[in-house]
C-alpha positions in Angstrom: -58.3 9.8 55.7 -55.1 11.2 57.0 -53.4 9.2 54.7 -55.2 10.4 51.7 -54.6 14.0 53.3 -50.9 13.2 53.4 -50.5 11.7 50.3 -52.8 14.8 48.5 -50.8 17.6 50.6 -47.5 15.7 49.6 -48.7 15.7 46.0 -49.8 19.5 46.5 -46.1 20.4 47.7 -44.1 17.9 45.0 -46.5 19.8 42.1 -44.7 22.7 41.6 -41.2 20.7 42.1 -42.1 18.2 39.2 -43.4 21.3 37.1 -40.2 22.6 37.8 -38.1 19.4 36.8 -40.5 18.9 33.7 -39.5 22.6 32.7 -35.8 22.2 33.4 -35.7 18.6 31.4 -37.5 19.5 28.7 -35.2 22.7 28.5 -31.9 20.2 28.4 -33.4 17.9 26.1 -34.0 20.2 23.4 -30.2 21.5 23.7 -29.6 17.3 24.4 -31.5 17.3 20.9 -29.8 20.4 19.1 -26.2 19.0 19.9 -27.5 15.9 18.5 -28.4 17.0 15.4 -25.7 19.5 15.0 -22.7 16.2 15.8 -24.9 14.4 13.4 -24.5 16.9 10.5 -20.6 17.6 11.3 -20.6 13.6 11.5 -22.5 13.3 8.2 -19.8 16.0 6.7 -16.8 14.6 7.5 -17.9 10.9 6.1 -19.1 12.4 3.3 -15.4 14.6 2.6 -13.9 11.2 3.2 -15.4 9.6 0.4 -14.3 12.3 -2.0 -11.6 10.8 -4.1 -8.1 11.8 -2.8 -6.5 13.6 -5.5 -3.6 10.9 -6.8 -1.5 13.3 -8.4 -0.3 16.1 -6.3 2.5 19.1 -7.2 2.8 16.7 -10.7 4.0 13.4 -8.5 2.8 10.4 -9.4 1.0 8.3 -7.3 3.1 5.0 -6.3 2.3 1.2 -5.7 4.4 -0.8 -3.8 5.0 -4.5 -3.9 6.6 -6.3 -1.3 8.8 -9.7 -1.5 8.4 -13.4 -0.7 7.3 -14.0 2.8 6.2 -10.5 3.6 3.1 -8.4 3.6 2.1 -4.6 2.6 3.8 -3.8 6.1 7.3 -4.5 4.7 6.7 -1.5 2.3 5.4 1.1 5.0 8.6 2.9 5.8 9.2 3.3 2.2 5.9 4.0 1.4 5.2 6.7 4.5 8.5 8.7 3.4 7.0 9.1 0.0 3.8 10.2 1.2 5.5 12.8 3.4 6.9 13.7 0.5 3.4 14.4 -0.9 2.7 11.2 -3.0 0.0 9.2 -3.1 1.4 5.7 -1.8 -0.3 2.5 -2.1 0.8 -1.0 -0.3 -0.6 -4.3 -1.3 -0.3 -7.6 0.4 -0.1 -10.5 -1.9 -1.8 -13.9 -0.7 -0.3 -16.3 -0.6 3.1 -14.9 -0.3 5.2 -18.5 0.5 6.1 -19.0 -3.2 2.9 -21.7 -2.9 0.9 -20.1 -6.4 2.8 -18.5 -9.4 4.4 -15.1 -9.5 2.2 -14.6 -12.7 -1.0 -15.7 -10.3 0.0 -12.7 -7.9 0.3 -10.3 -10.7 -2.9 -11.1 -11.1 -3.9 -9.8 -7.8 -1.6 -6.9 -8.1 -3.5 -5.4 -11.7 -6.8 -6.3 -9.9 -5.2 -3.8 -7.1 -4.2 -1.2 -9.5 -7.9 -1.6 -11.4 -9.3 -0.8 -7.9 -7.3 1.9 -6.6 -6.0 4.1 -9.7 -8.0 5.1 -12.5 -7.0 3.9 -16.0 -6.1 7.3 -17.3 -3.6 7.8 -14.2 -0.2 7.4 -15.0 2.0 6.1 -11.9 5.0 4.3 -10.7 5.8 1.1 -9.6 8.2 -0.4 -6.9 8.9 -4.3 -6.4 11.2 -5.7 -3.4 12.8 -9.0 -4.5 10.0 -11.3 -5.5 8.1 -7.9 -5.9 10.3 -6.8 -8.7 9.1 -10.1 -10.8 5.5 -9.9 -9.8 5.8 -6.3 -11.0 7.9 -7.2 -14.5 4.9 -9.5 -14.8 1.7 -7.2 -14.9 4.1 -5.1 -17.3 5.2 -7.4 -19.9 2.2 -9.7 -20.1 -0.6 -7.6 -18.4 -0.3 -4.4 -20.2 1.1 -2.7 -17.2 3.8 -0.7 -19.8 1.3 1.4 -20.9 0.0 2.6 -17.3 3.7 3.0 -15.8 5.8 6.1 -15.7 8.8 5.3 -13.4 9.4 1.8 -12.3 12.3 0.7 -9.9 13.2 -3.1 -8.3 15.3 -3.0 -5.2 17.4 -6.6 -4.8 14.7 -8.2 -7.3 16.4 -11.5 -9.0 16.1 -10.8 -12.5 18.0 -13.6 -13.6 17.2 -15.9 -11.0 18.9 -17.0 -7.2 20.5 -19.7 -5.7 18.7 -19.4 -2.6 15.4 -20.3 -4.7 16.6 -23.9 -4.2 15.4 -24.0 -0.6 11.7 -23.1 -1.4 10.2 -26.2 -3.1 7.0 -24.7 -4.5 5.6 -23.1 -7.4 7.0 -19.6 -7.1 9.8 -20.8 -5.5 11.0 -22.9 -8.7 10.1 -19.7 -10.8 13.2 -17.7 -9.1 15.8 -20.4 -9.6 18.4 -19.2 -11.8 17.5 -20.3 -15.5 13.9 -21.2 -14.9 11.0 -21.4 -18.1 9.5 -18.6 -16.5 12.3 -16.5 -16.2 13.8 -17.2 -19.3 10.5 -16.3 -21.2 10.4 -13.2 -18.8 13.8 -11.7 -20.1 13.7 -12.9 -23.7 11.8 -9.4 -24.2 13.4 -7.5 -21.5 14.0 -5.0 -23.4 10.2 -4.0 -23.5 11.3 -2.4 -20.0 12.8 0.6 -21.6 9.7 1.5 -22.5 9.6 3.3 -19.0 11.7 4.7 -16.8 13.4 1.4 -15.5 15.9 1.9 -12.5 17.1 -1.3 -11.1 18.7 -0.4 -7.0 20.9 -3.7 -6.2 23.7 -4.6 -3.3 26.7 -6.3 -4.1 26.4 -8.0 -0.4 23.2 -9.5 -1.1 23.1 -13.1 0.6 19.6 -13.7 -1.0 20.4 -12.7 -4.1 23.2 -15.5 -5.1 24.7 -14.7 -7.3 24.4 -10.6 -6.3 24.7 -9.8 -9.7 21.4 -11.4 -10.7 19.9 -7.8 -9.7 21.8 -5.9 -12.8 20.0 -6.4 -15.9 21.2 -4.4 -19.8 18.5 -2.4 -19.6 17.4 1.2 -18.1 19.7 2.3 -15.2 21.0 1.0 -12.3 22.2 2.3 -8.8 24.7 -0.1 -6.7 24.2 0.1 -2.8 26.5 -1.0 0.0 23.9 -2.6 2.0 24.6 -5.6 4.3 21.2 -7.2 4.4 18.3 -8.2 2.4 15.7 -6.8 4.5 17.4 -3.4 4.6 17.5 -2.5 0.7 13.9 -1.1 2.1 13.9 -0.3 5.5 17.2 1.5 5.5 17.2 5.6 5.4 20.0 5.5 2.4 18.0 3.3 0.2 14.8 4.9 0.7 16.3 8.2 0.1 17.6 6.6 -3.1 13.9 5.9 -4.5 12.9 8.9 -3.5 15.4 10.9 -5.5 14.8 8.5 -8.9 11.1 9.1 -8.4 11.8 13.0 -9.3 14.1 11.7 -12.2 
């Protein structure tokens, strides 16, 4: 009996306390619920602005695509690619696979209009950037994929347009392409010409020690721009060139 007592007279005094609690938790789960809700809708705003479209021409700039050279990825074109956006363009980066020379450059040109499909609609205008291998990949979707038509400005930086040396020491597929005097790039440059059907800027160094001969870079057609640079690698990492690309973007 006293146990009953003390259980019923610790119920008595604990009543009002779990009233109390009850009250209070209900109280911070409706503002628990209301801040729910109202991260929910901000949540459900900002994913929704996200999947607007971003506007690819801004301030009448041309969005740009980027190609990158052999044994690289979309990272190789960043720097370049980040400056432009800073710049207010729109600046895409693709990563060709494989990128060892082990399928054809007209294989990766494949992947590179299957890019452009994807990311820029058909009406869009833009311009086109190829590093080294990048340059042919890009001449490719151009002269045999239409790619004239869709191109406003396009601009190769240390791209072997006639071929390299150095394409000896890659005994593949798209490695045999770049050797000077191959099929493919003699069929490539038998209507080279077809490239003045856009702005065409070709940006080359004379000190070019993967480019052999240097001179492969120049071609007869569209412009060129010659740049003291010591290193491959640099003709897009370094401020000078990417200044360069910049400034025949506006052209």
């Amino acid at each position: 009996m006293r146990t009953q007592r003390a259980q019923h007279h610790f119920k008595a005094r604990l009543a009002p306390l779990t009233q109390g609690t009850h009250r209070a938790w209900n109280a911070r789960s409706t503002t628990l619920r209301a801040a729910f809700f109202l991260l929910f809708a901000l949540l459900t705003a900002t994913c929704r602005a996200g999947q607007n479209p971003v506007p690819l021409k801004t301030d009448n700039k041309n969005p740009v695509v980027l190609v990158h050279g052999i044994k690289d990825d979309a990272r190789k074109m960043e720097p370049m690619a980040g400056q432009l956006r800073r710049e207010g363009r729109v600046a895409f980066t693709i990563t060709l696979k494989p990128c060892w020379g082990e399928v054809g450059i007209d294989e990766l040109a494949g992947q590179l209009a299957r890019f452009i499909d994807e990311n820029i609609p058909i009406t869009q205008k833009f311009d086109l950037i190829g590093f080294s291998m990048g340059g042919l990949v890009s001449r490719f979707y151009l002269q045999r994929m239409d790619g004239l038509c869709r191109v406003d400005h396009f601009i190769t930086l240390a791209t072997p347009h006639r071929g390299t040396l150095m394409a000896w020491l890659a005994w593949n597929k798209g490695g045999s392409q770049m050797r000077p005097n191959s099929v493919f790039l003699r069929d490539l440059n038998q209507d080279i010409a077809t490239l003045g059907g856009v702005k065409f800027t070709s940006i080359w160094t004379p000190l070019d020690l993967m480019i052999i001969p240097a001179g492969s870079s120049r071609v007869a057609v569209g412009s060129e721009i010659k740049i003291w640079m010591p290193a491959h690698p640099l003709m897009v990492l370094h401020p000078k060139c990417i200044r360069a690309v910049a400034a025949e973007l506006q052209r």
